[in-house]
Structures are given as C-alpha cells and as structure tokens.
N, CA and C atoms as a LAMMPS dump frame, in Angstrom:
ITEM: TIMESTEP
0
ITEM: NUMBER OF ATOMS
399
ITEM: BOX BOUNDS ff ff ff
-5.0000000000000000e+02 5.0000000000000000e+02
-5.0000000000000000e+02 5.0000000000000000e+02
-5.0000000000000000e+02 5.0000000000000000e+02
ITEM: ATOMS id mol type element x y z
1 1 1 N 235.988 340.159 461.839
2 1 2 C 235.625 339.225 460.792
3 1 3 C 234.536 338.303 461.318
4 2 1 N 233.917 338.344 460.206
5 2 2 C 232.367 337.327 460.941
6 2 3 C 233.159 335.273 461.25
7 3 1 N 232.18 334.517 462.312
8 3 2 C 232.983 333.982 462.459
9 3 3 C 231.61 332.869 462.669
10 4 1 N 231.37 331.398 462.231
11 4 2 C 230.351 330.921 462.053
12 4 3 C 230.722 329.565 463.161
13 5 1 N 230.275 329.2 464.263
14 5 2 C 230.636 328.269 464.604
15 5 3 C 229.375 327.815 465.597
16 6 1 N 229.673 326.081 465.206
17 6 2 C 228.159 325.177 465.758
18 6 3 C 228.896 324.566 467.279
19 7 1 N 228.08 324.799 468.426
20 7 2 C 228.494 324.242 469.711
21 7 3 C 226.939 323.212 469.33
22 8 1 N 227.547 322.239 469.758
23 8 2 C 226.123 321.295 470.353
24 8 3 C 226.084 321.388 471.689
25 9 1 N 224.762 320.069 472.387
26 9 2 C 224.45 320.66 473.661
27 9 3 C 225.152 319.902 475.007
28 10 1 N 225.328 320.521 475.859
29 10 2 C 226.402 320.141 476.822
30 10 3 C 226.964 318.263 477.121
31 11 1 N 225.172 317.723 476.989
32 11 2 C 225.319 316.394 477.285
33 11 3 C 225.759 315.647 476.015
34 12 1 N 225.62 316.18 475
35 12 2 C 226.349 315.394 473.863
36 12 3 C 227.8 315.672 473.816
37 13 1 N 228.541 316.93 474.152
38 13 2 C 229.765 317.51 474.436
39 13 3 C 230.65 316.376 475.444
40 14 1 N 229.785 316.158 476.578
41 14 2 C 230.298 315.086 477.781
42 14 3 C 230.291 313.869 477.355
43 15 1 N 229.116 313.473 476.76
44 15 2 C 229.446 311.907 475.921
45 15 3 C 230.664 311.753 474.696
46 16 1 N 230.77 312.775 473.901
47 16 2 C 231.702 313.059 472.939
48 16 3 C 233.248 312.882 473.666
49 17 1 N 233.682 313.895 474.842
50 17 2 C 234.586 314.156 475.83
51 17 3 C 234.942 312.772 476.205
52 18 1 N 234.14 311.915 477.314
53 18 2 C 233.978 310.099 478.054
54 18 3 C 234.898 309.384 476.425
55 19 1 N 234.891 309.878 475.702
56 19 2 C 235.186 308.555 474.696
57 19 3 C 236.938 308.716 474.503
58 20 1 N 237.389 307.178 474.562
59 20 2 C 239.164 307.667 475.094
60 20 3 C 239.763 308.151 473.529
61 21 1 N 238.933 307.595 472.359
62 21 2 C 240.036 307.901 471.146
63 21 3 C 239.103 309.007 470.809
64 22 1 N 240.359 309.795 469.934
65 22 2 C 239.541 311.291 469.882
66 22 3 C 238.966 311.255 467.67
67 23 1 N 239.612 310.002 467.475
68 23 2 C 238.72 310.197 466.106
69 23 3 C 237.77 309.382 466.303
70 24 1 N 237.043 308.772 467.223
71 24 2 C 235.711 309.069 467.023
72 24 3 C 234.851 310.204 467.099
73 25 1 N 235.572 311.411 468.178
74 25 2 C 234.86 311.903 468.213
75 25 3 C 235.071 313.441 466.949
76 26 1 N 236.197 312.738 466.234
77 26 2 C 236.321 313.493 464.836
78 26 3 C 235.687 312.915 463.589
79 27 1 N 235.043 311.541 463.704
80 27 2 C 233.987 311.241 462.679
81 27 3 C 232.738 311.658 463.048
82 28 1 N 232.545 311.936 464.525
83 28 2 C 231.257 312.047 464.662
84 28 3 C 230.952 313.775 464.143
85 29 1 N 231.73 314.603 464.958
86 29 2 C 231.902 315.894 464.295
87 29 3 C 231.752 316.025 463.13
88 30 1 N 233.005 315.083 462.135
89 30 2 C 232.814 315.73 460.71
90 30 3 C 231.449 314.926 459.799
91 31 1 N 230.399 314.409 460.928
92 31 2 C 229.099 313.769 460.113
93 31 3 C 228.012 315.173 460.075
94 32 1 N 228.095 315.478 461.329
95 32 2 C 227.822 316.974 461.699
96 32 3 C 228.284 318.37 460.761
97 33 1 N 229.222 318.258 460.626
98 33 2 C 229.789 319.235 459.417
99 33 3 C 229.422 318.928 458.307
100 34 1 N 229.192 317.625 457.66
101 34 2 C 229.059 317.774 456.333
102 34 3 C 227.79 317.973 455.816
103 35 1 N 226.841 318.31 456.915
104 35 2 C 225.468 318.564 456.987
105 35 3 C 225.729 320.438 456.552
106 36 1 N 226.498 320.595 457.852
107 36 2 C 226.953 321.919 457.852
108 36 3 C 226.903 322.906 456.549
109 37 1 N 228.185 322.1 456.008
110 37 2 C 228.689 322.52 455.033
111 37 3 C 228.057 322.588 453.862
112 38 1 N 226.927 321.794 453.815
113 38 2 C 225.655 321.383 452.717
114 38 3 C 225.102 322.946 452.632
115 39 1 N 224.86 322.823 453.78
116 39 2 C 223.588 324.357 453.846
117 39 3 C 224.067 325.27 454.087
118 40 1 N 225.275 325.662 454.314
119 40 2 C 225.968 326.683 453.833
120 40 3 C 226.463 327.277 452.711
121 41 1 N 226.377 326.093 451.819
122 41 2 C 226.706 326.509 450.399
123 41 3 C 225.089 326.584 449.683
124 42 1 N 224.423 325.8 450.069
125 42 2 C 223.053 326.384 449.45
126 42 3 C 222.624 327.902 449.782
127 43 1 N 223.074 328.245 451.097
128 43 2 C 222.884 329.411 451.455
129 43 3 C 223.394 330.637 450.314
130 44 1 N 224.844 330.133 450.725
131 44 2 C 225.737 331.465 449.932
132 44 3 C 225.406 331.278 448.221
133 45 1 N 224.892 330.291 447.933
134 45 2 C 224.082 329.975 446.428
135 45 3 C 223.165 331.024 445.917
136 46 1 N 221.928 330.831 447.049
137 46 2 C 220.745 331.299 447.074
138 46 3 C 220.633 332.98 447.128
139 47 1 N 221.761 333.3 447.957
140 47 2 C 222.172 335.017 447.698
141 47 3 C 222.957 335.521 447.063
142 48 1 N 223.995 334.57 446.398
143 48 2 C 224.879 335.857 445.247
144 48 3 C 224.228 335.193 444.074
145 49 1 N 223.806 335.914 443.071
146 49 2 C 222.836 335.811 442.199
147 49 3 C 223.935 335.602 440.979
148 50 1 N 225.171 336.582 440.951
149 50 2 C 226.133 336.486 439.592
150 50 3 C 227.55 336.444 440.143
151 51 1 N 227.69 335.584 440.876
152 51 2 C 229.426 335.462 441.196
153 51 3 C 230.019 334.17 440.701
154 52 1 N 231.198 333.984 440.617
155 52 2 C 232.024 332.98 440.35
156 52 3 C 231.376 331.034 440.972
157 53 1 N 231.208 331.627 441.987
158 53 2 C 230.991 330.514 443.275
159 53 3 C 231.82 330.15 443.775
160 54 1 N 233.282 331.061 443.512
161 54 2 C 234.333 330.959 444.29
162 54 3 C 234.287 330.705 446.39
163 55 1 N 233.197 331.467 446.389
164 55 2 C 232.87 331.789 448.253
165 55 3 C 232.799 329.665 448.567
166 56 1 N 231.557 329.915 447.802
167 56 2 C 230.506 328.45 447.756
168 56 3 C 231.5 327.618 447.917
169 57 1 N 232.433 327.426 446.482
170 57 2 C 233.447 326.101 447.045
171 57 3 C 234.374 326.202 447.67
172 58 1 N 234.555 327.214 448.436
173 58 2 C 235.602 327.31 449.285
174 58 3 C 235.15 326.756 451.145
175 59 1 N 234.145 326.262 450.876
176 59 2 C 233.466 326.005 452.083
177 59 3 C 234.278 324.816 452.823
178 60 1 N 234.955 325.035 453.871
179 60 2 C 235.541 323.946 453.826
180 60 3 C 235.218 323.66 456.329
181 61 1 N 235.243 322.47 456.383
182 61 2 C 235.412 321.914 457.742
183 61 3 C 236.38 321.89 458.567
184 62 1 N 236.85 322.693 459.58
185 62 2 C 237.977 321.942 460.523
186 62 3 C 237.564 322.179 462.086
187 63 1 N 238.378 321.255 462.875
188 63 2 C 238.13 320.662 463.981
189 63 3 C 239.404 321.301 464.862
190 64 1 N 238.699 322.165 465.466
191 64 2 C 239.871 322.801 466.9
192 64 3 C 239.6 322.616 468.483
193 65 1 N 239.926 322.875 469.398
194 65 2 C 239.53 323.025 470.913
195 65 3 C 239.157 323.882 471.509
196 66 1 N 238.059 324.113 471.982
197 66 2 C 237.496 325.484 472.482
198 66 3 C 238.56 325.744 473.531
199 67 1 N 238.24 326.804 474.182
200 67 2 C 238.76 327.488 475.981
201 67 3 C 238.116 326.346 476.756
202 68 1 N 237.598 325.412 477.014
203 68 2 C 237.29 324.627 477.84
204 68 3 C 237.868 323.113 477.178
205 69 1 N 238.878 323.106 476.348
206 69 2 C 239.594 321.701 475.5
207 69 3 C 238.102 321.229 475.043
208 70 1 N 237.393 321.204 474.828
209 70 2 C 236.42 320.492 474.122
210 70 3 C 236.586 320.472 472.43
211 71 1 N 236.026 319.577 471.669
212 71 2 C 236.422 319.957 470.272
213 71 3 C 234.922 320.24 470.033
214 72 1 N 235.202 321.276 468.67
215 72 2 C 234.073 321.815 468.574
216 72 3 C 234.382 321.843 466.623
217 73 1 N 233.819 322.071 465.75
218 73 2 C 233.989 321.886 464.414
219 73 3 C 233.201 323.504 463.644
220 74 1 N 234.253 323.349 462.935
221 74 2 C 233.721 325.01 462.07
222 74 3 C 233.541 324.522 460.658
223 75 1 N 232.636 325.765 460.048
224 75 2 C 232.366 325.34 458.466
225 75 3 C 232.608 327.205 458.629
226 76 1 N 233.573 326.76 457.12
227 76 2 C 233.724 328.397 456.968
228 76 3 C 234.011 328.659 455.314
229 77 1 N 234.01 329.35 454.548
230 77 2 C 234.728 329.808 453.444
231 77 3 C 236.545 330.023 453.869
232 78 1 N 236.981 329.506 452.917
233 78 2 C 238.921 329.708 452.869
234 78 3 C 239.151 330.093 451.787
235 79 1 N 240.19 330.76 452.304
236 79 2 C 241.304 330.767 450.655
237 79 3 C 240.764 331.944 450.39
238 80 1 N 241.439 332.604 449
239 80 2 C 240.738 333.879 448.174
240 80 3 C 240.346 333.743 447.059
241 81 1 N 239.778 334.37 446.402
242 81 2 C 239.064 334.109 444.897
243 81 3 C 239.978 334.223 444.21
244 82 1 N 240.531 334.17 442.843
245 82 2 C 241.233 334.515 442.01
246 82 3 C 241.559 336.288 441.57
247 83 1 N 240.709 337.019 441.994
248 83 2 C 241.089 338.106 442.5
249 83 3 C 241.659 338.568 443.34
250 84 1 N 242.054 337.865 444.673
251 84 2 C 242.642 337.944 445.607
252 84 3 C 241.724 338.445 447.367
253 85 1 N 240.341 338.511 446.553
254 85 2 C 239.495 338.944 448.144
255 85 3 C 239.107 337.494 448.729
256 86 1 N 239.333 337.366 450.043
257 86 2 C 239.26 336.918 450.719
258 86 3 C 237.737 335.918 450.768
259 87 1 N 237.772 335.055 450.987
260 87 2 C 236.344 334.506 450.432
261 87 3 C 235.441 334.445 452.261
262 88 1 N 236.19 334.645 453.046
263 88 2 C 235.579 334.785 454.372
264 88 3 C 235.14 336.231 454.251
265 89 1 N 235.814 337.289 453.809
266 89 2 C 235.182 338.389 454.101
267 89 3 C 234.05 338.751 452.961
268 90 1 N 233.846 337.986 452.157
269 90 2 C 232.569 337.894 451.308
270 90 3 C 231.801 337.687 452.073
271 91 1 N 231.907 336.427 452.764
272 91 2 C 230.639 336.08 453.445
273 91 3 C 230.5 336.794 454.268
274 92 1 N 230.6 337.84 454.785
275 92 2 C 230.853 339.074 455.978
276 92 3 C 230.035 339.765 455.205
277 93 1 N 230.836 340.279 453.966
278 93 2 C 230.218 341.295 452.869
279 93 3 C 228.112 340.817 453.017
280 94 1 N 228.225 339.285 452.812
281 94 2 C 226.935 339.083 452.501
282 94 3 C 225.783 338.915 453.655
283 95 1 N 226.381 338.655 454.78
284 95 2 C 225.998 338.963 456.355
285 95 3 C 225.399 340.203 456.492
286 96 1 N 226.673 340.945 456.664
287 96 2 C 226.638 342.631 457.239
288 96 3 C 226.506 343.738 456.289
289 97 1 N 226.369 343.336 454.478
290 97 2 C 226.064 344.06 453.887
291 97 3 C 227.222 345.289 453.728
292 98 1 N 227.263 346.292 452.738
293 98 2 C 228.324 346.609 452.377
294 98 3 C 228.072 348.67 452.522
295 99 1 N 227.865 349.139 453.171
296 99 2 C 227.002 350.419 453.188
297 99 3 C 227.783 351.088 452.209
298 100 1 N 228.731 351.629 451.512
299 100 2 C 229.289 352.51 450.607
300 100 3 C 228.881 351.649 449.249
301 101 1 N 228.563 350.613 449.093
302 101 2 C 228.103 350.012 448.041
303 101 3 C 226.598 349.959 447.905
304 102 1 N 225.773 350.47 448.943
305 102 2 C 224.372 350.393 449.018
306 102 3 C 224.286 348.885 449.161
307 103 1 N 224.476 347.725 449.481
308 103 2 C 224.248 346.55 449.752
309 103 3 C 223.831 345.843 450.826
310 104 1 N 222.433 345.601 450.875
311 104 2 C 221.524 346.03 452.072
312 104 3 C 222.148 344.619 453.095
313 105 1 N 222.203 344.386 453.996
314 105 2 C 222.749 343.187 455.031
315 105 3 C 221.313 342.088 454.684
316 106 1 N 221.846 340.899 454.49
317 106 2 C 221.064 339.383 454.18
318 106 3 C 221.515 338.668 455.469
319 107 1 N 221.339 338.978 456.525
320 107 2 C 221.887 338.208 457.758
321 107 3 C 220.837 336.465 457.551
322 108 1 N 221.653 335.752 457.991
323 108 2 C 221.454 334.132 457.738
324 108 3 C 221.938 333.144 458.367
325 109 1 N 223.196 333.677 458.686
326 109 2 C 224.043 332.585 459.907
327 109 3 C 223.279 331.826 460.764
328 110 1 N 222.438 332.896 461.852
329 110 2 C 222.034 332.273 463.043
330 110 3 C 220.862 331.612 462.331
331 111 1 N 219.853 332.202 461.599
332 111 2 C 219.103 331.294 461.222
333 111 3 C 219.445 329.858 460.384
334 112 1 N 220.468 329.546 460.081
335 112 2 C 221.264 328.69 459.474
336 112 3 C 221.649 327.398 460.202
337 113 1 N 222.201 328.211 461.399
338 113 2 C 222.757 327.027 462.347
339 113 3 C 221.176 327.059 463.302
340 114 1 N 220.343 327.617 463.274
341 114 2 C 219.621 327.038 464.02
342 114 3 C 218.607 326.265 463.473
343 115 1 N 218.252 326.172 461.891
344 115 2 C 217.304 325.363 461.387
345 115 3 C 217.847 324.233 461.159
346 116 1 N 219.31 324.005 461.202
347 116 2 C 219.988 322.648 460.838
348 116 3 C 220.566 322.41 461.934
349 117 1 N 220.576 322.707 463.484
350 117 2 C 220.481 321.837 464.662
351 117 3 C 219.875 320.586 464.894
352 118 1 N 219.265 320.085 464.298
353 118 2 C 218.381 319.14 464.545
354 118 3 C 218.918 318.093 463.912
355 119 1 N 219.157 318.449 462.363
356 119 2 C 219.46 317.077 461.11
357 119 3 C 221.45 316.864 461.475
358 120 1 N 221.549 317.959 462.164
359 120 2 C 223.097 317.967 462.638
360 120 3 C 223.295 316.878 464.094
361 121 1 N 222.359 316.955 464.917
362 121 2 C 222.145 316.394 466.108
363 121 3 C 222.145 314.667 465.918
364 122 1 N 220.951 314.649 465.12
365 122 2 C 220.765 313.359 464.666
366 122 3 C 221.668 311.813 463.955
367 123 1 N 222.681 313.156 462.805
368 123 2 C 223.504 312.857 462.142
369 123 3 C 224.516 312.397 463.029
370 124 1 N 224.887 313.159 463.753
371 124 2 C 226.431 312.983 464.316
372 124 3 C 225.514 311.741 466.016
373 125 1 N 224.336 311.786 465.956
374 125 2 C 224.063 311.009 467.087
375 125 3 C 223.855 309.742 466.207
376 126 1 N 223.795 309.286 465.004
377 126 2 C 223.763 308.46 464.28
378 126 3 C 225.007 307.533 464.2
379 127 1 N 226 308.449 464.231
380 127 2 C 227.612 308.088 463.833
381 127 3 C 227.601 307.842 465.304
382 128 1 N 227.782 308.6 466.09
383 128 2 C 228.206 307.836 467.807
384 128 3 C 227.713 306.589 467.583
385 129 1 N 226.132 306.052 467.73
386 129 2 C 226.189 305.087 467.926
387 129 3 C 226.18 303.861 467.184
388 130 1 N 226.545 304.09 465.995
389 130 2 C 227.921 303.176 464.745
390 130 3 C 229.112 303.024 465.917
391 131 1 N 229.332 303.949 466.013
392 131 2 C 230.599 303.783 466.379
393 131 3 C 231.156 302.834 467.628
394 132 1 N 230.311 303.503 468.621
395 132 2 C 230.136 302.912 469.911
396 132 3 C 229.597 301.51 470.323
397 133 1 N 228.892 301.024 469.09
398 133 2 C 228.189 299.796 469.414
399 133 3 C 229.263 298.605 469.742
C-alpha cells in the first residue's frame, strides 16, 4: 500500500526532540500538516475529474514515532467511500495507475512533498518560535 510521509531535516528534528513538552512539538507538526493536507487535496482534486471527493475529504493528519522515537506526522486518505473501497488504496489506484483498467499511473507524491518542503519548513518554523519565545 502506497504510504505518504514528510521527514523534515535532521536539525529541526533535534530542536523539535531538546523541547521537554511534547505538544509543542505536536502544534508545531500539525502547522506543518495542515499545509500538508492543503495540497494534497488539491492534488487528489486536480486528478479525479468525476468522483465523489470521497478520497479528498478523507484526508486526514496523525502524529506517530519513527524507529528512532522521533515524531514525525502523516497526511493520508482514511476510512472508505460509501462503497466500501478503501480511500487509501484510491490514492494508490491514482499513484500507480490501474493496468487491467488501462489507467495510465499520475505519480505526484514525491513531487508533492517536495514542492511544499519549504512553505512546510517555514510554517512549522513559524509556530516553534511562537511557541518558544
């Protein structure tokens, strides 16, 4: 199953880590996500041309611990459509394309998380130092 997830860069990870309460460093994350989550649904907008938009609002944020305890934040599609398919494996469907359906692959992810590194960086370096002051 395709699997979409934003690491930032080590020295923001270690400043994030240094801080003793951990919802700051879950506001700062979810300032970062909701950037995320913006352009992910414009994304999955911009390529299904006649669907529900079931995928779209299912876009949702959560906050887990990598293999190294660090927290790290995902934006993903949940839940299933009212048909019952899975709204993550849509977005798979719309990734990797569907070959018995002729449905050519729209790959977008990486270009996704890498054109919104920046307004993600900023954002959540915005909220640290709210926070921290």
């Amino acid at each position: 199953m395709a699997e979409f997830v934003y690491y930032p860069d080590k020295e923001f990870l270690n400043q994030l880590n240094k801080l003793a309460d951990e919802s700051v460093a879950d506001k700062v994350l979810n300032a970062g996500g909701s950037i995320l989550v913006r352009n992910l649904k414009r994304e999955i907008r911009a390529r299904v041309k006649h669907g529900t938009g079931a995928t779209e609002k299912s876009v949702r944020t959560s906050i887990k611990k990598d293999k190294d305890g660090n927290k790290v934040i995902y934006a993903l599609p949940t839940g299933k459509d009212k048909k019952g398919k899975r709204n993550m494996e849509k977005l798979a469907y719309i990734e990797y394309g569907v070959r018995s359906a002729n449905r050519a692959p729209q790959p977008f992810l990486v270009k996704l998380v890498k054109d919104s590194e920046t307004e993600i960086m900023s954002a959540m370096q915005e909220v640290l130092n709210e926070v921290t002051k």
